[in-house]
C-alpha positions as CSV (number, residue, x, y, z in Angstrom):
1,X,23.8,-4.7,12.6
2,X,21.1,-6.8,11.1
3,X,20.3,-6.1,7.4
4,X,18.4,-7.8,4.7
5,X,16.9,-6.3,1.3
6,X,14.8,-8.2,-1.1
7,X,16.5,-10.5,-3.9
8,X,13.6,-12.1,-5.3
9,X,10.2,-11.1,-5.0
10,X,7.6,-12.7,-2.9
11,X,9.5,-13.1,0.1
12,X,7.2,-13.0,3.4
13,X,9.3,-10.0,5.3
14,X,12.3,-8.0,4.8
15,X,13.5,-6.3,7.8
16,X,16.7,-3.8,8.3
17,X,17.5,-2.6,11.7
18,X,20.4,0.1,12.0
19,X,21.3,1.2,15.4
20,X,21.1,4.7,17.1
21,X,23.8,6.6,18.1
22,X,25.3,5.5,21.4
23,X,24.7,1.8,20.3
24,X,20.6,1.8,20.7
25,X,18.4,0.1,18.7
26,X,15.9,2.1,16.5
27,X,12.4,0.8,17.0
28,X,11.0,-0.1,13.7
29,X,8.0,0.8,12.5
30,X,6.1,-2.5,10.6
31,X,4.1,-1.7,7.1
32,X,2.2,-3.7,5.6
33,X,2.9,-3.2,1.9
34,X,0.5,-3.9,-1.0
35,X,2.0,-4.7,-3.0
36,X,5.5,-5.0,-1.3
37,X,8.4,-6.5,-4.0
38,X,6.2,-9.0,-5.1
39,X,5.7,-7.1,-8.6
40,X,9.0,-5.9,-8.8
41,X,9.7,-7.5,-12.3
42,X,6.9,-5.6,-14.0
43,X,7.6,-2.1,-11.9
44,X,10.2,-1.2,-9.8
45,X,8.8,1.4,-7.6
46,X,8.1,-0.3,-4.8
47,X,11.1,-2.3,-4.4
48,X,12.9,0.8,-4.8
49,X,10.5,2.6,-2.2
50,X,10.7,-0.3,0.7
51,X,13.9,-1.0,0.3
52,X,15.2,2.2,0.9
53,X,12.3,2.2,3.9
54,X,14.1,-1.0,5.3
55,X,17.7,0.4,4.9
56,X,15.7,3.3,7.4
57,X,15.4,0.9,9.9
58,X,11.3,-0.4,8.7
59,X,9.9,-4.2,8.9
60,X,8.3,-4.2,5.5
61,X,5.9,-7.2,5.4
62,X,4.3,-8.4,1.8
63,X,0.4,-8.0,1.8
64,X,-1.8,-11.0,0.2
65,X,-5.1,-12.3,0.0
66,X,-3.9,-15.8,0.8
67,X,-2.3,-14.8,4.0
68,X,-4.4,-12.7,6.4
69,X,-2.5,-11.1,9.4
70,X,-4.0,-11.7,12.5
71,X,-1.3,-8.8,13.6
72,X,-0.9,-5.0,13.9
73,X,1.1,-3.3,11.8
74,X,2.0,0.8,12.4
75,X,1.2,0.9,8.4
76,X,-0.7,-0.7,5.8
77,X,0.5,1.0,2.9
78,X,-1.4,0.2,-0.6
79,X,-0.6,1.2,-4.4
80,X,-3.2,0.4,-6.6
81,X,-6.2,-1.4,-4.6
82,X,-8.0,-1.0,-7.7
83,X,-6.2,-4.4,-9.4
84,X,-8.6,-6.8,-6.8
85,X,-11.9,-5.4,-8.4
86,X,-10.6,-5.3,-12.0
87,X,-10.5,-8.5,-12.5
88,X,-11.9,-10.0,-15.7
89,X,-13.4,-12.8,-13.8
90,X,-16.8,-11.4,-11.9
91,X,-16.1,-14.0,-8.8
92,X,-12.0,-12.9,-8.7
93,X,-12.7,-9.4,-8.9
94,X,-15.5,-9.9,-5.7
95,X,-13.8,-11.9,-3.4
96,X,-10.1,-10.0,-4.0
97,X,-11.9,-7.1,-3.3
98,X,-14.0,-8.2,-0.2
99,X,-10.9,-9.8,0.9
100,X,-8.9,-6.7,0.5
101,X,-11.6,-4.4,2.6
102,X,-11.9,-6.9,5.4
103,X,-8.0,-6.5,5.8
104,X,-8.0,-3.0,5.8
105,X,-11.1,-3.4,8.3
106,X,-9.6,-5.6,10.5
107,X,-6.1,-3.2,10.1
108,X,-8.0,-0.7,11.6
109,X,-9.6,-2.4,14.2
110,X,-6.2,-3.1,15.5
111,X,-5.0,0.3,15.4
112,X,-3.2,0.3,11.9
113,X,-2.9,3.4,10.1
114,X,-3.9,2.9,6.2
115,X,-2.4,4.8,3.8
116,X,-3.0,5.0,-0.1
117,X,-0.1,5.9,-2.5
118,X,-3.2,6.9,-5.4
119,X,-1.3,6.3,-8.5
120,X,-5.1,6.2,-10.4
121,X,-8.2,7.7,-9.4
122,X,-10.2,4.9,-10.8
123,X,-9.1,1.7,-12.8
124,X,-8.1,1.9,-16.0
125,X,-10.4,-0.5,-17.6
126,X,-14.1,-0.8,-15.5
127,X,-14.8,-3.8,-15.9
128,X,-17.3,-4.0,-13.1
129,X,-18.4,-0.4,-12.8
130,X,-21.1,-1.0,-10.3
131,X,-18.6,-3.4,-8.6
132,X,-15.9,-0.7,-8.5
133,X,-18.6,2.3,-7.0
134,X,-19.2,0.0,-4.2
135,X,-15.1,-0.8,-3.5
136,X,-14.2,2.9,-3.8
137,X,-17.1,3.9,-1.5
138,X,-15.7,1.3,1.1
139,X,-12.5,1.7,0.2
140,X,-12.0,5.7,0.6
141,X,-13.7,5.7,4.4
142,X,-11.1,3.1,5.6
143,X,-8.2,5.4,4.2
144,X,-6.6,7.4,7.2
145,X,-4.4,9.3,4.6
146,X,-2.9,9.5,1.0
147,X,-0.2,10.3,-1.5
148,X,-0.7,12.0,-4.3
149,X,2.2,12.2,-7.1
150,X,1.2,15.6,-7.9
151,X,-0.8,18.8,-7.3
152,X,-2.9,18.2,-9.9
153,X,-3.6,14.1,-9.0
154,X,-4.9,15.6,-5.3
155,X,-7.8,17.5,-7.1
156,X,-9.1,15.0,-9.5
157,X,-8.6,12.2,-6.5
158,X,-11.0,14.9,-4.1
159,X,-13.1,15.0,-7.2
160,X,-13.6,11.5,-7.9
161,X,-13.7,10.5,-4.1
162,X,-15.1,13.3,-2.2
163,X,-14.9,10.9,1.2
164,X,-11.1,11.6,0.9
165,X,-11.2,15.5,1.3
166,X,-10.1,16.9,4.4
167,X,-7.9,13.4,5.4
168,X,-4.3,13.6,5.8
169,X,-2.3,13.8,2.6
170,X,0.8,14.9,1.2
171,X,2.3,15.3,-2.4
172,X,6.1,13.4,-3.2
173,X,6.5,13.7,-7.0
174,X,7.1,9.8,-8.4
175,X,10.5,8.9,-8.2
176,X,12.8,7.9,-11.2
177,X,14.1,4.4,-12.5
178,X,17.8,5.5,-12.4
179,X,19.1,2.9,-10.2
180,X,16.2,-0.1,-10.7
């Protein structure tokens, strides 16, 4: 048994494999996490989230700008694709956001299924508002599916992003801190 979980963030790929019953290996389903554990220090969730996915036998592999992948994942999972486009800089916020949708392009193009954990409808601040129209517009066609923390957070995301009604989605209430 082959096991490894995150100690610092930042790390290029954290993978767990557990075997089956009767000594098989379980295939592992690769995601594509942005972010991954990379922000771990500022908020736990998603270290908490993949590294309970890894312990299940997932290849959890840290999304960046810096680093394309030329590779399929089964998953690009992303949490808050607004931070690329609500950047103070005007040339930041452009190219993190044209990087972002030309991964999530080119994810799709190989198959990759991309999913959005919506923890905010829209960015906090608008800094770019006609900026931000144009990435959510591009944004919610690529989605294949979403998570919504609650009931409620399903209707105002339909509301703001009416691309997104009818797509795939599910509700799993935010976890707590207890163990982070």
């Amino acid at each position: 048994m082959k096991s490894s979980v995150p100690m610092e963030p930042g790390g290029a790929s954290y993978i767990a494999e557990y075997p089956k019953p009767g000594g098989q290996q379980r295939s592992s389903v690769r995601i594509l996490a942005a972010p991954g554990f990379q922000n771990a220090p500022l908020n736990p969730y998603c270290r908490l989230l993949y590294t309970e996915m890894c312990r299940l036998g997932a290849t959890v592999e840290e999304f960046s700008i810096y680093r394309m992948f030329p590779r399929r994942f089964d998953i690009f999972h992303l949490h808050w694709p607004e931070y690329f486009i609500s950047q103070k800089n005007p040339f930041k916020a452009l190219l993190g956001a044209a990087m972002l949708l030309w991964e999530c392009t080119w994810q799709r193009c190989l198959g990759t299924r991309l999913v959005w954990t919506a923890h905010n409808a829209r960015s906090h601040n608008h800094i770019h508002p006609r900026g931000e129209r144009l990435f959510w517009w591009c944004f919610t066609r690529l989605v294949d599916g979403y998570i919504c923390l609650s009931e409620q957070s399903c209707r105002e995301l339909e509301r703001e992003h009416p691309a997104l009604r009818g797509r795939p989605h599910c509700v799993i209430p935010h976890g707590h801190y207890r163990n982070a």
